[in-house]
FIDREN-654984 format. One record per atom (N, C-alpha, C, CB): residue number from 1; residue in one letter; atom name; x, y, z. Coordinates in Angstrom, 2 decimals, padded with zeros to 5 digits. Glycine has a CB too. Layout:
+-----+---------+-------+---------+---------+---------+
! num ! residuo ! atomo !      c1 !      c2 !      c3 !
+-----+---------+-------+---------+---------+---------+
! NUM !       A !    CA !       X !       Y !       Z !
...
+-----+---------+-------+---------+---------+---------+
# end
This chain:
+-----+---------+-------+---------+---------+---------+
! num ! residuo ! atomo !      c1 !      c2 !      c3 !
+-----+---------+-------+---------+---------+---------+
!   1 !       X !     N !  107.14 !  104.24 !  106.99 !
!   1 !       X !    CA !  106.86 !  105.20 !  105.93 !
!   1 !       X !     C !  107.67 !  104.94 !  104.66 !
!   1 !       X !    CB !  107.14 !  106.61 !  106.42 !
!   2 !       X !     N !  108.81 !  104.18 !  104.93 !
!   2 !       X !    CA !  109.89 !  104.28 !  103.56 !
!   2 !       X !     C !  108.99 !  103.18 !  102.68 !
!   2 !       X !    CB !  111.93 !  103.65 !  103.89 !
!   3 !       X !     N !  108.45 !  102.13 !  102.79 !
!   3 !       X !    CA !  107.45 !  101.00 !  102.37 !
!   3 !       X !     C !  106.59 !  102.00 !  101.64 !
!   3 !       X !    CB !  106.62 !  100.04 !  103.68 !
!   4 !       X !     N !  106.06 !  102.95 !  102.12 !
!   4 !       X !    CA !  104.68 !  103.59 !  101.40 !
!   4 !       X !     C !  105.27 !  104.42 !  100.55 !
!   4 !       X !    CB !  103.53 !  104.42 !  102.33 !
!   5 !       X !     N !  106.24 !  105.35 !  100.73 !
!   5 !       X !    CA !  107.11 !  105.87 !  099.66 !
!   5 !       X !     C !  107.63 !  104.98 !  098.33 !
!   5 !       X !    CB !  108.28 !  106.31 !  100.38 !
!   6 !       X !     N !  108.22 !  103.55 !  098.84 !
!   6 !       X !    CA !  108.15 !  102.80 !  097.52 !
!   6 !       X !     C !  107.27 !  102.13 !  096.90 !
!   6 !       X !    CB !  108.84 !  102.08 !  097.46 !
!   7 !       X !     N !  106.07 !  102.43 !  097.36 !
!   7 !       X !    CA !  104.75 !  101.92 !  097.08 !
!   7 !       X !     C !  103.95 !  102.87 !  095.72 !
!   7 !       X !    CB !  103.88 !  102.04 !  098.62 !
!   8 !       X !     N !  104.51 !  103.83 !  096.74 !
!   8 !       X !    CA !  103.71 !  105.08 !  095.90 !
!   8 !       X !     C !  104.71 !  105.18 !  094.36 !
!   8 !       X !    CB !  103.80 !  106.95 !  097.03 !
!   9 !       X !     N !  105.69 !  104.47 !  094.44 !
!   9 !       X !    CA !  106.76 !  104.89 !  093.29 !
!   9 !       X !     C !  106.22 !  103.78 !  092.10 !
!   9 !       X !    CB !  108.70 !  104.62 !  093.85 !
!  10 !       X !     N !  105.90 !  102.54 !  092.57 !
!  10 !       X !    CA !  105.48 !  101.21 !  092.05 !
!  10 !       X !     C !  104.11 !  101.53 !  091.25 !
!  10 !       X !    CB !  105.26 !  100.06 !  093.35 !
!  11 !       X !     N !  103.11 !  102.75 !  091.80 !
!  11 !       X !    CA !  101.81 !  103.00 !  091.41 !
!  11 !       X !     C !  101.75 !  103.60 !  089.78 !
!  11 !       X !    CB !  101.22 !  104.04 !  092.51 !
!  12 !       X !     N !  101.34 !  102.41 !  089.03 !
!  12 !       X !    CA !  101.31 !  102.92 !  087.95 !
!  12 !       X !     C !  099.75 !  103.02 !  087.25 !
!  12 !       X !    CB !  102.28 !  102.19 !  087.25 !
!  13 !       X !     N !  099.75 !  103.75 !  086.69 !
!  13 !       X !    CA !  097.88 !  103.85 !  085.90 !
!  13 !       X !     C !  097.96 !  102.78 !  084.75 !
!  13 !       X !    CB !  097.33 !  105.78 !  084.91 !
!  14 !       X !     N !  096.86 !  101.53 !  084.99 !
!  14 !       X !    CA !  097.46 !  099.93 !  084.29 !
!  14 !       X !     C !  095.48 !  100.02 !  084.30 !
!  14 !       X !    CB !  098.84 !  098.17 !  085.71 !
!  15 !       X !     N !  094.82 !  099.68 !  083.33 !
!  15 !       X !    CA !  093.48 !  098.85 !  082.84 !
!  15 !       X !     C !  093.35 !  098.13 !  084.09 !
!  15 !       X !    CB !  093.60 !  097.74 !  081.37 !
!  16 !       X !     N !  092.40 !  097.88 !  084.30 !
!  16 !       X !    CA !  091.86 !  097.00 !  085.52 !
!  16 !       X !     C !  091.00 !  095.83 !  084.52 !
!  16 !       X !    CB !  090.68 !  098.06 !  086.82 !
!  17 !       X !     N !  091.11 !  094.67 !  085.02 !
!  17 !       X !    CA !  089.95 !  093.72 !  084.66 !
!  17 !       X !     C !  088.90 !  093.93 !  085.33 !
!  17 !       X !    CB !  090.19 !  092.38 !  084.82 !
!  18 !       X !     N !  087.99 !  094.23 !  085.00 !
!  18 !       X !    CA !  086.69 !  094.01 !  085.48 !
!  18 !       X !     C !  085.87 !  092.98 !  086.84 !
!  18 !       X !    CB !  086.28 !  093.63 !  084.36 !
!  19 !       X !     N !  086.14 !  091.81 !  086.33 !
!  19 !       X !    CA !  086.08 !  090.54 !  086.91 !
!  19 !       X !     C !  087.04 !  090.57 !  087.91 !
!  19 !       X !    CB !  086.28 !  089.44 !  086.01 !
!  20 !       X !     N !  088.07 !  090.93 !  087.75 !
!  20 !       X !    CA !  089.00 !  091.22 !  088.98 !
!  20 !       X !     C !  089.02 !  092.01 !  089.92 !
!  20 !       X !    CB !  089.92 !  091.45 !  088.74 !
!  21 !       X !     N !  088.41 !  093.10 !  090.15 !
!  21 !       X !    CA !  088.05 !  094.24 !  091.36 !
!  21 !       X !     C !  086.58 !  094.06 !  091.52 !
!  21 !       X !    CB !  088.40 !  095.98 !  090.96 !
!  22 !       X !     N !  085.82 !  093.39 !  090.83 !
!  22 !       X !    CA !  084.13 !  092.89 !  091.36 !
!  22 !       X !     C !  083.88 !  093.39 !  092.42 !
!  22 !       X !    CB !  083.78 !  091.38 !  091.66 !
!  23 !       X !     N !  084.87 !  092.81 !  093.49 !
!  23 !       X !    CA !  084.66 !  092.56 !  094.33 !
!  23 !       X !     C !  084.76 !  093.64 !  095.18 !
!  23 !       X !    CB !  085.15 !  091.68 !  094.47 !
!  24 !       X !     N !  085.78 !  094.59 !  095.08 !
!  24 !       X !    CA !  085.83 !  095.75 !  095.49 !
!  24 !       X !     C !  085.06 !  096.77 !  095.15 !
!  24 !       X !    CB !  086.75 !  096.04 !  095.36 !
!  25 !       X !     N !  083.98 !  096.61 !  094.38 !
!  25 !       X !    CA !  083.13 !  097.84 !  093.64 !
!  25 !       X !     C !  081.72 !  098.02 !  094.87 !
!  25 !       X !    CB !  082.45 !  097.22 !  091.64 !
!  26 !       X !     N !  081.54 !  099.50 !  094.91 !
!  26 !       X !    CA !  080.43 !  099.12 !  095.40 !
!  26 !       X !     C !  080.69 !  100.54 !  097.06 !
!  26 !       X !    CB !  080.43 !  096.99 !  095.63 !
!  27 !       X !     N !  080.01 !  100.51 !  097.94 !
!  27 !       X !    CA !  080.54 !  101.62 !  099.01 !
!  27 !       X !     C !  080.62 !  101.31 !  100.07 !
!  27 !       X !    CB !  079.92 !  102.70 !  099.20 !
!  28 !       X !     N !  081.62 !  102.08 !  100.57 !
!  28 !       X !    CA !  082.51 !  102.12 !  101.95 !
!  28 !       X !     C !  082.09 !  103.01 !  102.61 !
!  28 !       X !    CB !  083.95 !  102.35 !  101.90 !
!  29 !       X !     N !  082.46 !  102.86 !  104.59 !
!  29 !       X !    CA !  082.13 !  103.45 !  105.21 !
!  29 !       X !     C !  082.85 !  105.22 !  105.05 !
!  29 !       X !    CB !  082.25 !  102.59 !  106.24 !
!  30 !       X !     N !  081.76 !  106.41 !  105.13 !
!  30 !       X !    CA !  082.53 !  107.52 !  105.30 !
!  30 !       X !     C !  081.90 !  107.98 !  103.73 !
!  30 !       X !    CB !  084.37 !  107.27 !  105.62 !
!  31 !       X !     N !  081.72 !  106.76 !  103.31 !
!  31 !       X !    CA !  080.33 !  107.14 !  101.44 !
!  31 !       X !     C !  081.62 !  106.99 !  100.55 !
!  31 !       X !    CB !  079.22 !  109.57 !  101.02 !
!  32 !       X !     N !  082.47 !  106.16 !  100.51 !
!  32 !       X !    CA !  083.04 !  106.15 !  099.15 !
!  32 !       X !     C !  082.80 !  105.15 !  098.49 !
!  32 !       X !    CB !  084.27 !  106.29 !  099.06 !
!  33 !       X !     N !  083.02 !  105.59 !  097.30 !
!  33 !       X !    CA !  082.26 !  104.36 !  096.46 !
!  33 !       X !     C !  083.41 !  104.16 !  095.01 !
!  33 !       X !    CB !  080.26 !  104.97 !  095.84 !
!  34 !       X !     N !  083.28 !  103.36 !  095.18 !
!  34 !       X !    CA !  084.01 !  102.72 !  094.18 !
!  34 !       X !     C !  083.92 !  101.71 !  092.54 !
!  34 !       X !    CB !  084.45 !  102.15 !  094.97 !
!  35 !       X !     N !  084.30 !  102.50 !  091.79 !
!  35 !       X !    CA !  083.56 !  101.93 !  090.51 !
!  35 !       X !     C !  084.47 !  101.78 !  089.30 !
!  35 !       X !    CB !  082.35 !  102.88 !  090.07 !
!  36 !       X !     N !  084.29 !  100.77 !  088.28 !
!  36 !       X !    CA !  084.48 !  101.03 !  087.08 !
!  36 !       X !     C !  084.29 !  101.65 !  086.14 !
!  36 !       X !    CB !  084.39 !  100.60 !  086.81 !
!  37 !       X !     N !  084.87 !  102.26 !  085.54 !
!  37 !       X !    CA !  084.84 !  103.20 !  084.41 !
!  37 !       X !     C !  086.11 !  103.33 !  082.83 !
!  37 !       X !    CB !  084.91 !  104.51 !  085.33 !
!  38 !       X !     N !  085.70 !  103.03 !  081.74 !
!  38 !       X !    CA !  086.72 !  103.09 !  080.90 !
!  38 !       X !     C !  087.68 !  102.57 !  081.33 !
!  38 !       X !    CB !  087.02 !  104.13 !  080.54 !
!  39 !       X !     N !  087.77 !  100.98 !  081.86 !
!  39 !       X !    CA !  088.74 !  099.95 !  082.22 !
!  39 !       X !     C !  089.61 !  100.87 !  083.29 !
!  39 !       X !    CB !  089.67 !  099.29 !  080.80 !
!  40 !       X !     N !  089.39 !  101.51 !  084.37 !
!  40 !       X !    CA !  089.84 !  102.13 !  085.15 !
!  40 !       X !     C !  089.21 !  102.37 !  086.38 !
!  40 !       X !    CB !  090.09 !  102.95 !  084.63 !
!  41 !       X !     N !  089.82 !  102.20 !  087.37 !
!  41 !       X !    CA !  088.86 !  101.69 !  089.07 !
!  41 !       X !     C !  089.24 !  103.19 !  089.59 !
!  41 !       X !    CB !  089.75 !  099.92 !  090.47 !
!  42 !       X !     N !  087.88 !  103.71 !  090.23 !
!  42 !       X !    CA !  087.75 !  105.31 !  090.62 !
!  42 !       X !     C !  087.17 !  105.06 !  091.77 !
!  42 !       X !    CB !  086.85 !  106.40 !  089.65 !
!  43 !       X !     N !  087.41 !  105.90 !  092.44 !
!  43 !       X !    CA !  086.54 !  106.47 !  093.44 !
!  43 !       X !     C !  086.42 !  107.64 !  094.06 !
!  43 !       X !    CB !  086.58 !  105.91 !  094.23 !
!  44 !       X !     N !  084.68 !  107.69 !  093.95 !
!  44 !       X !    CA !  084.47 !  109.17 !  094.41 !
!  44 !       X !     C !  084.22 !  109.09 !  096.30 !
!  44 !       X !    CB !  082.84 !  109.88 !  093.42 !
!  45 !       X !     N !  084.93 !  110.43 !  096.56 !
!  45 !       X !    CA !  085.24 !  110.61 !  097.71 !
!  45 !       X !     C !  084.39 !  111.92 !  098.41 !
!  45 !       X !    CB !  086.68 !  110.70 !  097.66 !
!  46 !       X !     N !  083.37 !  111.66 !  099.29 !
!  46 !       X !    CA !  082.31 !  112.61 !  099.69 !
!  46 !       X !     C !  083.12 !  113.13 !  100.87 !
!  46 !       X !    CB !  080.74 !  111.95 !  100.05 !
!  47 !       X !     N !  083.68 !  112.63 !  101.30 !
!  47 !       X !    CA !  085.32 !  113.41 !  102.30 !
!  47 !       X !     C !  085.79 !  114.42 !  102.19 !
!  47 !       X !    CB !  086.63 !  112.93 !  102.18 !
!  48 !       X !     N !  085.98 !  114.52 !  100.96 !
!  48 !       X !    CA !  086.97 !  115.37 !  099.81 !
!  48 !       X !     C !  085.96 !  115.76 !  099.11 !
!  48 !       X !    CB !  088.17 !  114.56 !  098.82 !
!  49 !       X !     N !  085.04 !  116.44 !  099.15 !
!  49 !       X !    CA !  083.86 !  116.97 !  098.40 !
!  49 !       X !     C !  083.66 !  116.81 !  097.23 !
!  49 !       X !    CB !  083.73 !  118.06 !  098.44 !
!  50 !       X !     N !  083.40 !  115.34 !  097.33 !
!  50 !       X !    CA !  083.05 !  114.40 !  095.52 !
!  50 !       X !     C !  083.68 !  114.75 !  094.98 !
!  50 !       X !    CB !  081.84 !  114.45 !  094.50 !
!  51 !       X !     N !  084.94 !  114.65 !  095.40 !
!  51 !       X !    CA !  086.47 !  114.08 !  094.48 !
!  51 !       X !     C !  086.50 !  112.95 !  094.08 !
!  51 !       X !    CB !  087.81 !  114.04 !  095.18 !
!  52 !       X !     N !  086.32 !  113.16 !  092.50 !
!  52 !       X !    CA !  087.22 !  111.65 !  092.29 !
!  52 !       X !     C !  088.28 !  111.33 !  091.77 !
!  52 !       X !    CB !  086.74 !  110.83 !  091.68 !
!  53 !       X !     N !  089.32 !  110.20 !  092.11 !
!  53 !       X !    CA !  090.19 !  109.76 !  092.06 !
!  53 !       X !     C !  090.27 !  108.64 !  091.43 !
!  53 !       X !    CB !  090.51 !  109.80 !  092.93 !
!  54 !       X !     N !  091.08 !  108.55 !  090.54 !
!  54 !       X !    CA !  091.77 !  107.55 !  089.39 !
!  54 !       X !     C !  092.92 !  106.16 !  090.37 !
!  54 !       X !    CB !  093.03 !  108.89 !  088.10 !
!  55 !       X !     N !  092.17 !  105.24 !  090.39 !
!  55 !       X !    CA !  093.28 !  104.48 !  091.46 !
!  55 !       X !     C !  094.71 !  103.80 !  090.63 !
!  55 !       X !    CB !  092.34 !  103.00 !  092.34 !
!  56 !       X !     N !  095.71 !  103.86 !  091.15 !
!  56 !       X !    CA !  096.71 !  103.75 !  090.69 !
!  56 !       X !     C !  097.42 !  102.45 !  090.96 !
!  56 !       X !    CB !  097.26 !  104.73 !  090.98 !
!  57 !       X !     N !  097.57 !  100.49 !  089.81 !
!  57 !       X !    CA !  098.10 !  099.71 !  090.70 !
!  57 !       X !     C !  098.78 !  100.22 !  091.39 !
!  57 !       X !    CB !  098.62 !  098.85 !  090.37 !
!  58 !       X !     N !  099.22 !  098.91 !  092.50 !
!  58 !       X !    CA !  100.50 !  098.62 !  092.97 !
!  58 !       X !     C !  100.59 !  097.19 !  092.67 !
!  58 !       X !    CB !  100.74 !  098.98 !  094.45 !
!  59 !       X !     N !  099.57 !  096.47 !  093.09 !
!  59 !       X !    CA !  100.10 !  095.06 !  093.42 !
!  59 !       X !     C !  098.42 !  094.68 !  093.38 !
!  59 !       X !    CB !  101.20 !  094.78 !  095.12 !
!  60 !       X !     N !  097.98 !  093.40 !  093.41 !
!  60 !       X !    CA !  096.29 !  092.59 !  093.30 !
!  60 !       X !     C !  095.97 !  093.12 !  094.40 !
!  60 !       X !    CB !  095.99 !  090.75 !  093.33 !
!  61 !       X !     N !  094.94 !  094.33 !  094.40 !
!  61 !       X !    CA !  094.25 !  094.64 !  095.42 !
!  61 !       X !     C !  094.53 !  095.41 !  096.19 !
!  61 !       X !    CB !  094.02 !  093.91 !  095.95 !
!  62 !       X !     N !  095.66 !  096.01 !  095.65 !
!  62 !       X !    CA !  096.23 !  096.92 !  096.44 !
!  62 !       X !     C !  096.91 !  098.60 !  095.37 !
!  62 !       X !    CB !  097.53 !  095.87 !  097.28 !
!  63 !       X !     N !  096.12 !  099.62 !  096.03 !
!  63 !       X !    CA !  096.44 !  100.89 !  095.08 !
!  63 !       X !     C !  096.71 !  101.98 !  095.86 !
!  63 !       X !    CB !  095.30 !  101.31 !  094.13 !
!  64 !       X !     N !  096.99 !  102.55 !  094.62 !
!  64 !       X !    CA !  097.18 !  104.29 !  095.37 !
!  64 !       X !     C !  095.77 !  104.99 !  094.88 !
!  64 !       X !    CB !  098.86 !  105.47 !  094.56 !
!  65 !       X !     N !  095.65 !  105.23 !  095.99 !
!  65 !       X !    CA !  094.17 !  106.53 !  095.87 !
!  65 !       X !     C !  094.47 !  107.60 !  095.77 !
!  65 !       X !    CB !  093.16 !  106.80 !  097.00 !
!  66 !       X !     N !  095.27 !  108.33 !  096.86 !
!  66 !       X !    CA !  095.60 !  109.73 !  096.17 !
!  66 !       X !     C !  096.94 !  110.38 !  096.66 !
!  66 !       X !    CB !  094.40 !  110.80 !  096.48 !
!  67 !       X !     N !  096.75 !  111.43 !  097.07 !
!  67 !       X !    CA !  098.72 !  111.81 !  097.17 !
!  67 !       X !     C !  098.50 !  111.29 !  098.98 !
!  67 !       X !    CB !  099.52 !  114.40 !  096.80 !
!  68 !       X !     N !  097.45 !  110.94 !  099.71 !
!  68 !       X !    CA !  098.19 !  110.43 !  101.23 !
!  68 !       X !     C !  097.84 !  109.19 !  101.06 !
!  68 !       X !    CB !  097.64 !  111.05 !  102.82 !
!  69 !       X !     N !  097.24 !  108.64 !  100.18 !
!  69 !       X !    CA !  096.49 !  106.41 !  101.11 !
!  69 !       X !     C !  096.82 !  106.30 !  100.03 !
!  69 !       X !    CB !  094.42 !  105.50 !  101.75 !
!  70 !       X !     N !  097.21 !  104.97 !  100.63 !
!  70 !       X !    CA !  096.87 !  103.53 !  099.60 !
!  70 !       X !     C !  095.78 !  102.68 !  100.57 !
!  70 !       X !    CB !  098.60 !  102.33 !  099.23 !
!  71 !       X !     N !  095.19 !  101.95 !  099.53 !
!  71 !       X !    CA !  093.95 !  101.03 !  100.24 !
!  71 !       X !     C !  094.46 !  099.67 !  099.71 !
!  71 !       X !    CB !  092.11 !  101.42 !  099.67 !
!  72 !       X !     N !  094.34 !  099.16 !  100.51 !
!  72 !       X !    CA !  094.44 !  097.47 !  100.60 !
!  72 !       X !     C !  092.89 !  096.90 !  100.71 !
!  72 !       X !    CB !  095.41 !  096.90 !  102.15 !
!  73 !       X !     N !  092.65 !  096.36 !  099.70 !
!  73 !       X !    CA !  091.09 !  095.72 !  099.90 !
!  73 !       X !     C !  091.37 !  093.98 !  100.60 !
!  73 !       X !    CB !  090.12 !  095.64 !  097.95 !
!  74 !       X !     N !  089.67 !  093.93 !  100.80 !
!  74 !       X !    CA !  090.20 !  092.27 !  101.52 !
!  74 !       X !     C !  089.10 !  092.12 !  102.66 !
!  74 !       X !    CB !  092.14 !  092.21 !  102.41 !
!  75 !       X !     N !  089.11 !  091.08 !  103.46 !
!  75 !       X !    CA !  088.62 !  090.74 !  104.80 !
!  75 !       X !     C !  089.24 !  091.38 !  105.99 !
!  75 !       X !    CB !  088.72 !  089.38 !  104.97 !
!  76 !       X !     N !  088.65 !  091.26 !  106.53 !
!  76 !       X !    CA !  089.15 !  092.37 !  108.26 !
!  76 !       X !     C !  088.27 !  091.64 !  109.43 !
!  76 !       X !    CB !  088.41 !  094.63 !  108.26 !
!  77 !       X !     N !  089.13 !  091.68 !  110.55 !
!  77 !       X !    CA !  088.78 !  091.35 !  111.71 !
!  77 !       X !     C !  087.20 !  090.21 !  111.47 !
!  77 !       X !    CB !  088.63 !  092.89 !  112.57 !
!  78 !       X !     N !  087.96 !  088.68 !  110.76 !
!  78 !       X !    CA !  086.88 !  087.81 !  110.73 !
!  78 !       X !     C !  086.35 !  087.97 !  109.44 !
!  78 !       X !    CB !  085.90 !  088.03 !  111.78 !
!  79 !       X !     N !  085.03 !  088.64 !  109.22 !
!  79 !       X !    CA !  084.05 !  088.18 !  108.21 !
!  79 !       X !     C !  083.76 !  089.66 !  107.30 !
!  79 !       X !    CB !  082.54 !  087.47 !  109.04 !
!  80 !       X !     N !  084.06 !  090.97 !  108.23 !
!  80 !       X !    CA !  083.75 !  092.07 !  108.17 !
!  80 !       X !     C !  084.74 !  092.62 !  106.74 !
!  80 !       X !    CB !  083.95 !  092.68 !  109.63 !
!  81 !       X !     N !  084.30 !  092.99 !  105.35 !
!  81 !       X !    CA !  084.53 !  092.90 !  104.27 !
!  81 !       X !     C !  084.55 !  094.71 !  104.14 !
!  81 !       X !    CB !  083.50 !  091.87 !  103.47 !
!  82 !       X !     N !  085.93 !  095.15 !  103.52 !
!  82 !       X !    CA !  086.78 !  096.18 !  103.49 !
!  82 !       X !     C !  087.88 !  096.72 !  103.14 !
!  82 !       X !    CB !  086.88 !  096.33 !  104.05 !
!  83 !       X !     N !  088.34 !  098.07 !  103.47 !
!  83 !       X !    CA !  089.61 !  098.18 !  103.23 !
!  83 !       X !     C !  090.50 !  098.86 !  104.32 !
!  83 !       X !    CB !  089.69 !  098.80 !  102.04 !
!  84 !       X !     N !  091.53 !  098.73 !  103.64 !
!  84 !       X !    CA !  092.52 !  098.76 !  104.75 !
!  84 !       X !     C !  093.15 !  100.11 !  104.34 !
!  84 !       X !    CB !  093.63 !  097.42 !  104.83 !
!  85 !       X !     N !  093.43 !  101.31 !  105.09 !
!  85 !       X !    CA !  093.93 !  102.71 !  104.48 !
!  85 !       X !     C !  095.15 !  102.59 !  104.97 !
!  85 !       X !    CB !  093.18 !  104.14 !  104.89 !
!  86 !       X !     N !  096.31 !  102.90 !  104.27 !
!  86 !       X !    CA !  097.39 !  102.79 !  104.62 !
!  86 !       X !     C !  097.80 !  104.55 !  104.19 !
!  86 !       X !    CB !  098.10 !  101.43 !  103.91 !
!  87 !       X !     N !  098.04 !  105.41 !  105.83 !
!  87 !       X !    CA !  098.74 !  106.98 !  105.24 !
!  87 !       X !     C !  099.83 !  107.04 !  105.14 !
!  87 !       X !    CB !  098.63 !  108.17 !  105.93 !
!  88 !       X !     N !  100.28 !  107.88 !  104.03 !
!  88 !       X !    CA !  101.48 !  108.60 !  103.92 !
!  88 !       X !     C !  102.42 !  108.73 !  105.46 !
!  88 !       X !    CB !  101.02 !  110.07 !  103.33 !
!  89 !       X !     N !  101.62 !  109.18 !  106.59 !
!  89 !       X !    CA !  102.27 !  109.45 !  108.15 !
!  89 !       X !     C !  102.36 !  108.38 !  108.87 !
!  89 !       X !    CB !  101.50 !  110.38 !  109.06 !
!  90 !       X !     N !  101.80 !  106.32 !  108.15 !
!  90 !       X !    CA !  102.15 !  105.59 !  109.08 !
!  90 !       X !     C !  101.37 !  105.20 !  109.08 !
!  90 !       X !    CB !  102.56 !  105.80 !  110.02 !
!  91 !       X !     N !  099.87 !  105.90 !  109.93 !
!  91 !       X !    CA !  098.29 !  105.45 !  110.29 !
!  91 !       X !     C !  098.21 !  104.77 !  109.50 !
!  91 !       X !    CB !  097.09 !  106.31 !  110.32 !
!  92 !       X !     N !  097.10 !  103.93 !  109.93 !
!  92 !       X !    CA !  096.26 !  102.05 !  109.36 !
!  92 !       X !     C !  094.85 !  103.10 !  109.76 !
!  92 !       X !    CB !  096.64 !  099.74 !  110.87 !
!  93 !       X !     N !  094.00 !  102.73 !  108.95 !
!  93 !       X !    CA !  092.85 !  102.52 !  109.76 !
!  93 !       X !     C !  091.88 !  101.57 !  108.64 !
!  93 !       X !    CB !  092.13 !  104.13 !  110.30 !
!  94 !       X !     N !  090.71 !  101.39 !  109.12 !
!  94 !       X !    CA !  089.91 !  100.26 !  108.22 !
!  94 !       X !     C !  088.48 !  100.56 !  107.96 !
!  94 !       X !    CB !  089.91 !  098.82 !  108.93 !
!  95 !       X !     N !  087.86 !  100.69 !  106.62 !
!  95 !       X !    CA !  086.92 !  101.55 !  106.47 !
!  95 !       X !     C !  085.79 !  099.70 !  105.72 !
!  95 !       X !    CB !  087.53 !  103.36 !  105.22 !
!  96 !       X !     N !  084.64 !  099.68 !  106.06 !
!  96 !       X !    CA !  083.87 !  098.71 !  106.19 !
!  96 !       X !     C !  083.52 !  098.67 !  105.06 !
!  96 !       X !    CB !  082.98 !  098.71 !  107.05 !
!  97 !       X !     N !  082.94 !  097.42 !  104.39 !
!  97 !       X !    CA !  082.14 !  097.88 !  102.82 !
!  97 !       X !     C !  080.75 !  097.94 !  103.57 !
!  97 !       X !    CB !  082.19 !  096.49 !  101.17 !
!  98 !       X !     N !  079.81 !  099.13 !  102.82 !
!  98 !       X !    CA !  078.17 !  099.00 !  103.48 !
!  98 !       X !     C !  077.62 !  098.42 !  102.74 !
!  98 !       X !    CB !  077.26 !  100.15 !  103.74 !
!  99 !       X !     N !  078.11 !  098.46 !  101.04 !
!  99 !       X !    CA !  076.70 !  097.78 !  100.51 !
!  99 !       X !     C !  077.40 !  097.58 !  098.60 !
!  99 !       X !    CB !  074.82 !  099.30 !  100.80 !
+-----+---------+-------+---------+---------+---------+
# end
Protein backbone atom coordinates (compact mmCIF):
# COMPACT_ATOMS: atom_id res chain seq x y z
CA UNK A 1 0.00 0.00 0.00
CA UNK A 2 2.89 2.56 0.86
CA UNK A 3 3.87 2.22 -3.27
CA UNK A 4 0.21 3.32 -4.11
CA UNK A 5 0.24 6.10 -1.57
CA UNK A 6 3.43 7.42 -3.36
CA UNK A 7 1.91 6.89 -6.52
CA UNK A 8 -1.03 8.70 -5.81
CA UNK A 9 1.35 11.70 -4.59
CA UNK A 10 3.40 11.53 -8.12
CA UNK A 11 -0.29 11.90 -9.96
CA UNK A 12 -0.23 15.02 -11.57
CA UNK A 13 -2.98 16.51 -14.22
CA UNK A 14 -0.15 16.78 -17.40
CA UNK A 15 -1.80 17.02 -21.45
CA UNK A 16 -1.71 13.65 -22.80
CA UNK A 17 -0.41 13.11 -26.43
CA UNK A 18 -2.83 11.76 -28.36
CA UNK A 19 -0.76 9.29 -30.36
CA UNK A 20 0.44 8.14 -27.12
CA UNK A 21 -2.67 6.60 -25.21
CA UNK A 22 -4.21 5.41 -28.87
CA UNK A 23 -3.89 2.65 -27.66
CA UNK A 24 -5.64 2.74 -24.52
CA UNK A 25 -8.80 4.52 -25.89
CA UNK A 26 -11.69 2.71 -26.50
CA UNK A 27 -13.84 0.09 -23.71
CA UNK A 28 -13.20 -2.12 -20.96
CA UNK A 29 -14.75 -4.86 -19.34
CA UNK A 30 -17.56 -3.66 -16.61
CA UNK A 31 -18.35 -0.62 -19.76
CA UNK A 32 -15.63 1.79 -19.16
CA UNK A 33 -14.53 3.62 -21.72
CA UNK A 34 -11.95 5.62 -22.18
CA UNK A 35 -11.30 8.73 -24.24
CA UNK A 36 -9.71 11.86 -25.28
CA UNK A 37 -10.85 15.06 -24.64
CA UNK A 38 -9.22 18.69 -24.54
CA UNK A 39 -5.66 16.96 -24.47
CA UNK A 40 -6.86 15.08 -21.37
CA UNK A 41 -7.53 11.09 -21.00
CA UNK A 42 -11.12 10.47 -19.14
CA UNK A 43 -13.05 7.93 -18.38
CA UNK A 44 -16.51 7.39 -17.96
CA UNK A 45 -17.41 4.88 -15.41
CA UNK A 46 -21.01 3.01 -15.69
CA UNK A 47 -19.90 1.42 -12.12
CA UNK A 48 -20.06 4.65 -10.61
CA UNK A 49 -23.15 5.80 -12.42
CA UNK A 50 -21.48 7.59 -15.53
CA UNK A 51 -18.92 9.16 -13.57
CA UNK A 52 -16.39 10.65 -15.21
CA UNK A 53 -13.01 10.91 -14.23
CA UNK A 54 -10.07 13.08 -15.31
CA UNK A 55 -6.97 10.56 -15.30
CA UNK A 56 -4.11 11.76 -13.50
CA UNK A 57 -0.16 10.85 -14.86
CA UNK A 58 2.01 8.91 -12.98
CA UNK A 59 4.38 7.37 -15.22
CA UNK A 60 3.77 5.98 -19.50
CA UNK A 61 0.70 4.18 -19.06
CA UNK A 62 0.17 4.30 -15.91
CA UNK A 63 -2.54 6.77 -13.88
CA UNK A 64 -4.65 7.64 -11.23
CA UNK A 65 -8.34 7.22 -11.93
CA UNK A 66 -9.84 8.16 -8.89
CA UNK A 67 -9.47 8.46 -5.05
CA UNK A 68 -9.16 4.16 -4.86
CA UNK A 69 -7.23 2.76 -8.51
CA UNK A 70 -4.67 3.41 -10.45
CA UNK A 71 -4.76 1.48 -13.85
CA UNK A 72 -1.79 0.21 -15.47
CA UNK A 73 -2.60 -0.33 -19.18
CA UNK A 74 -0.73 -3.03 -21.33
CA UNK A 75 -0.92 -6.86 -22.26
CA UNK A 76 -2.12 -9.52 -19.72
CA UNK A 77 -1.92 -13.11 -19.41
CA UNK A 78 -0.41 -13.61 -23.22
CA UNK A 79 -2.29 -11.72 -25.93
CA UNK A 80 -5.41 -10.61 -23.87
CA UNK A 81 -5.16 -6.56 -24.15
CA UNK A 82 -6.09 -4.42 -20.83
CA UNK A 83 -5.72 -3.02 -17.68
CA UNK A 84 -4.40 -3.68 -14.68
CA UNK A 85 -6.43 -1.99 -11.42
CA UNK A 86 -4.24 -1.40 -8.79
CA UNK A 87 -6.57 -0.48 -5.11
CA UNK A 88 -5.87 1.77 -2.61
CA UNK A 89 -6.40 -1.76 -0.08
CA UNK A 90 -3.66 -3.79 -2.13
CA UNK A 91 -6.18 -5.74 -4.62
CA UNK A 92 -4.87 -6.27 -8.43
CA UNK A 93 -7.49 -7.20 -10.50
CA UNK A 94 -7.55 -7.02 -14.51
CA UNK A 95 -10.32 -5.62 -16.53
CA UNK A 96 -10.14 -6.80 -20.54
CA UNK A 97 -10.33 -4.24 -23.44
CA UNK A 98 -13.82 -5.33 -25.46
CA UNK A 99 -13.60 -3.21 -28.27
Amino acid sequence: PNSWYANQRKAVDQPVNPSAVQAYLGTYQGGLKFYVKEGSLYCENPERGGQIFKLRYISPGFFQLDENVQVKFGRQQGSASGMQFYWSDGNISFKEKIQ
